[in-house]
N, C-alpha and C positions, 0 to 999 in steps of 0.2 A: 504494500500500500504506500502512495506515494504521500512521504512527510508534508503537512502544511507549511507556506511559507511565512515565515516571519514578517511581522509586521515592523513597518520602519520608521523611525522617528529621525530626523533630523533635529540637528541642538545650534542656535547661532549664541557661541562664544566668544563671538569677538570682544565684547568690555573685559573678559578676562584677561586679554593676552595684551589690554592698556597698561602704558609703563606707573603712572599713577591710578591707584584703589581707591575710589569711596564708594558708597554702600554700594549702589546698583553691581559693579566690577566685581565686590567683593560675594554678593549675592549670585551670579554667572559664576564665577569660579567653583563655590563651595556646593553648589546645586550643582552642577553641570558634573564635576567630580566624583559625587555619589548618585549620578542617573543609573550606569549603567549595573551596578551592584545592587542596586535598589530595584530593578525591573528587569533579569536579566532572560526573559522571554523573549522583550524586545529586539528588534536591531536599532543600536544606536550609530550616528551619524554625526559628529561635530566639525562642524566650518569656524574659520574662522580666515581673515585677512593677514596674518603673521603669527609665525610660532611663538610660544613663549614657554620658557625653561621649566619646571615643575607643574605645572598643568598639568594635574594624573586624567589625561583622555588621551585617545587614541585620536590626535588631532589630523584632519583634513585643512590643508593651507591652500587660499584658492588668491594670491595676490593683489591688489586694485587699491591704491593709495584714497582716492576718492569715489564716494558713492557706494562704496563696497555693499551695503545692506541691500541698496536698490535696482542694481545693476550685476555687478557680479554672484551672489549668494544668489540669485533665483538661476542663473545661468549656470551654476552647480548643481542646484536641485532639479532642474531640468532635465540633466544626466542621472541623477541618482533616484529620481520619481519616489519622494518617501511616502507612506502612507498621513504623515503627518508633521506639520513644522513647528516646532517649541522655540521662542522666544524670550529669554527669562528676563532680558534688559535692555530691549533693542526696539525696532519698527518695522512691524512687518512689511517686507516687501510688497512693494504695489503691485508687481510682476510676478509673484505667487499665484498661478490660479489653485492652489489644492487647499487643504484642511489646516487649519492654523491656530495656534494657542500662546497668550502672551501673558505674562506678569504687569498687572499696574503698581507702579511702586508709591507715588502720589501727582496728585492734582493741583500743585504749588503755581503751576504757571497759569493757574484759571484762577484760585484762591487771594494769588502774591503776584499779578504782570508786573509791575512795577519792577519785580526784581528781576526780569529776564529782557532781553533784548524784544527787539521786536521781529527779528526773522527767528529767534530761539521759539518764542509763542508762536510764531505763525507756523513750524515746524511741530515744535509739541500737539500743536492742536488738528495740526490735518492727522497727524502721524496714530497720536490718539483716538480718535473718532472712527478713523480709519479699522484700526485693530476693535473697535467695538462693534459694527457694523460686519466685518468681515469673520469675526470667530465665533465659534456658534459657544460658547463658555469662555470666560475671562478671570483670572485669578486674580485677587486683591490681596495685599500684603496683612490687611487690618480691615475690621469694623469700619472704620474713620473711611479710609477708602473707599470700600463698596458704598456707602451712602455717600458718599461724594460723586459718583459712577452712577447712582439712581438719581440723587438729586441735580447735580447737571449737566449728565446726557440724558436722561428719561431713561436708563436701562432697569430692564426688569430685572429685580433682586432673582428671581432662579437660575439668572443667566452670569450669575458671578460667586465662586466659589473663594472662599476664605482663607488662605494659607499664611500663617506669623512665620516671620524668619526668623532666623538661626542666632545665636551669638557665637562672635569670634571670638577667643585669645589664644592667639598665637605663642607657643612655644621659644618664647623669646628673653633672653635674662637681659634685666634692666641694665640700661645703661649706669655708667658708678654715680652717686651720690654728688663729686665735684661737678657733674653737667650741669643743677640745677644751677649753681652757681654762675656758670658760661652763660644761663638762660635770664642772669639775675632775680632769681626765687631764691631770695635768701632766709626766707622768715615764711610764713602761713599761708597759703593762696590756695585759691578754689580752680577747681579746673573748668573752664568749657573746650570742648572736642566738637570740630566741625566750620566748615567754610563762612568765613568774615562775608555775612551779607545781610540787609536789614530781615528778612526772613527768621534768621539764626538768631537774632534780638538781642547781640552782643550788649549795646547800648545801657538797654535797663540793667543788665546782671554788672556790668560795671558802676552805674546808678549805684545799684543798692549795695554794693564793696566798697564804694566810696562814705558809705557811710556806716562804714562798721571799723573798728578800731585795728589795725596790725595784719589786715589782709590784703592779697595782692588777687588780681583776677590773671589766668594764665590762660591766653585763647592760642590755642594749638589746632591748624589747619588754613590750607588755602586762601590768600587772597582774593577772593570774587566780586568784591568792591572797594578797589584802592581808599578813594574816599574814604569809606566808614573806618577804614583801617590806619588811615591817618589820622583820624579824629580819636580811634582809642589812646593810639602810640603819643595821645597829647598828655594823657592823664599819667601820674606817676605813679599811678595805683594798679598799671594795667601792664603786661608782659603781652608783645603780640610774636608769636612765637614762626607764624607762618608753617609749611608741612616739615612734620619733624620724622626724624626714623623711628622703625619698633621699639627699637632697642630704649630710644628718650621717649617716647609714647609709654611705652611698659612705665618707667618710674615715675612719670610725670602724674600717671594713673594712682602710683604705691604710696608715693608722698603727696600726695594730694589731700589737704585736709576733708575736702568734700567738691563732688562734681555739679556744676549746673548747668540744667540744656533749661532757659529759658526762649526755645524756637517759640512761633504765632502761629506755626504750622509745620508738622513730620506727618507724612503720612505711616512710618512704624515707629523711626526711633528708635534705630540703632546705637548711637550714643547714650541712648539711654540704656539699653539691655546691654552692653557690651561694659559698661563702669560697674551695674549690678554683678555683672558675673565675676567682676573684681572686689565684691564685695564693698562697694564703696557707698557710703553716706552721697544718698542724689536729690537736689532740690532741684523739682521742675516745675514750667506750665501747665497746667489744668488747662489742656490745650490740645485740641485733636486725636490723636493716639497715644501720649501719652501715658494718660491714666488709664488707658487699656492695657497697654502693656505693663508699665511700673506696678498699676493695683495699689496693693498697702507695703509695697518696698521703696516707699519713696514719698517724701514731703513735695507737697504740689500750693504755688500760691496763684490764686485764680484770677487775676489781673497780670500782665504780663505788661502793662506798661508803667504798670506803680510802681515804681521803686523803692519807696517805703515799707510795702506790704513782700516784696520779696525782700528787703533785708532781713526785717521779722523773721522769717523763717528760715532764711540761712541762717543767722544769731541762734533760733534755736538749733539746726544742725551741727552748727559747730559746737554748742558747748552744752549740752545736754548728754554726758558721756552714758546714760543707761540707755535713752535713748538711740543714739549712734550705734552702740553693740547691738542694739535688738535689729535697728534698720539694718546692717551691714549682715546679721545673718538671713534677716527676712530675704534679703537681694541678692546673697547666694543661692536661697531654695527656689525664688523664682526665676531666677535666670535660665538654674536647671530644667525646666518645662520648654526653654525655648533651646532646642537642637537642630543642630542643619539636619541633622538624619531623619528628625520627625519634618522638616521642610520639606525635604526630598521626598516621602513618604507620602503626603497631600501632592507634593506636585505630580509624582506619579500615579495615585488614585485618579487626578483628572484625567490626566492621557491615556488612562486606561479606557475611562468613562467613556472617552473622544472617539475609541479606535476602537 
């Protein structure tokens, strides 16, 4: 009797094999990684536009400096005719006719345009709309999301399925103790992790550090708006760190008296699950995904532009030490719940559903 044949999945990795990692890259990588152990029925397919070194897949390299998602990756799958195209961080190609399934990670450029360019939104929103009309299931990172995916495209809630992502910490021993010093953190400082842009709402969380006695605010990540990035590096209260390595990320994480993601808008909040799983003291916004993900491992003040009302509750993070001990184990056990493995696990139940 002749074997059936395997059904195919194609995976477009290209954010992973990017020289710089923030969520979406990181999310591609660590999903794309555990697809094929996690469904190994399938036949798996991974494209991408450039090799990159450690990337545990059996990578397909199809070259094209520009356009590569719209242009070149359908003229691959053209050859390879897979029964189905998974997308975890990219746009589906306009030039796919077959069956297609894509990750939404957030709605920040419909939410926040101010912070995006005007061909970046003009691009988010065809490219968006497009994967919503074109897949017949859509995966949302969070709650936050899929009601943002019904409330402003009109999508029906049956037609989008829920998957939380993973937390990272990398296998990486901190940097020594003298860096802080290089970084001038000489004394107490709060961490924020994540791209300088009014979105990130660097502003207030240095607001309310400026009014607390002996602390410094240390914003570690990407420049995305010089501007705002000029204006922290005015205050003497603020270290603007721009993208630092593991290696200082790890310590900056260890010596950190406590972490704050005061975003207006995450659609998961990564930053935030990713300090929990260091056990770390996190004050954030009562703000979109947030308090979905964080729950009761984390101090949340519900105005994000009072700076008053978020100093209050840094003050009591930092110095309510039974407190602190209780949050920092609450944020170990919830971190634990959120695994790439159980990631990959939802994402594969859909493409099962799909195929």
């Amino acid at each position: 009797m002749k074997e059936p044949k395997l059904k195919t999945v194609a995976v477009d990795v290209n954010p992973a094999t990017r020289a710089v990692m923030t969520g979406t890259e990181v999310y591609t990588r660590e999903v794309g990684s555990r697809l094929a152990a996690a469904a190994p029925e399938l036949r798996w397919r991974f494209f991408a536009s450039r090799p990159r070194p450690g990337l545990r897949v059996d990578l397909t390299v199809v070259p094209l400096r520009r356009l590569w998602s719209q242009v070149r990756l359908p003229i691959a799958l053209a050859a390879d005719r897979p029964d189905l195209l998974f997308v975890p961080a990219h746009a589906v190609p306009f030039g796919w006719p077959g069956k297609a399934l894509t990750v939404v990670h957030d709605l920040a450029f419909e939410r926040y345009p101010h912070a995006y360019s005007a061909a970046e939104r003009t691009y988010l929103g065809m490219t968006t709309r497009w994967a919503a009309l074109r897949c017949p299931l859509l995966i949302a990172v969070s709650e936050s999301t899929k009601a943002d995916l019904v409330s402003l495209y009109g999508l029906r809630p049956e037609r989008i399925r829920v998957v939380p992502n993973g937390a990272s910490r990398p296998e990486v021993t901190p940097a020594p103790v003298s860096r802080l010093a290089e970084l001038g953190l000489n004394g107490n400082f709060v961490l924020q992790v994540g791209r300088i842009e009014t979105r990130k709402n660097q502003v207030a969380a240095l607001a309310a550090v400026e009014r607390l006695d002996g602390v410094t605010l240390a914003v570690a990540g990407p420049e995305t708006d010089p501007a705002l990035a000029a204006r922290l590096r005015q205050s003497d209260r603020c270290r603007v760190l721009g993208r630092v390595d593991q290696p200082t990320l790890e310590l900056l994480y260890k010596r950190a008296n406590a972490v704050i993601v005061p975003s207006l808008y995450e659609g998961f909040g990564l930053p935030l699950l990713e300090a929990m799983a260091r056990g770390k003291v996190v004050v954030a916004a009562k703000a979109s995904s947030l308090p979905e993900v964080g729950g009761d491992a984390a101090l949340y003040f519900h105005d994000a532009a009072d700076a008053e009302q978020v100093a209050k509750v840094l003050e009591v993070a930092l110095g309510d030490e039974p407190l602190r001990k209780a949050l920092a184990k609450a944020a170990h056990a919830r971190a634990r719940q959120y695994t790439w493995e159980r990631t990959t696990a939802g994402v594969v139940e859909v493409i099962r559903e799909l195929i």
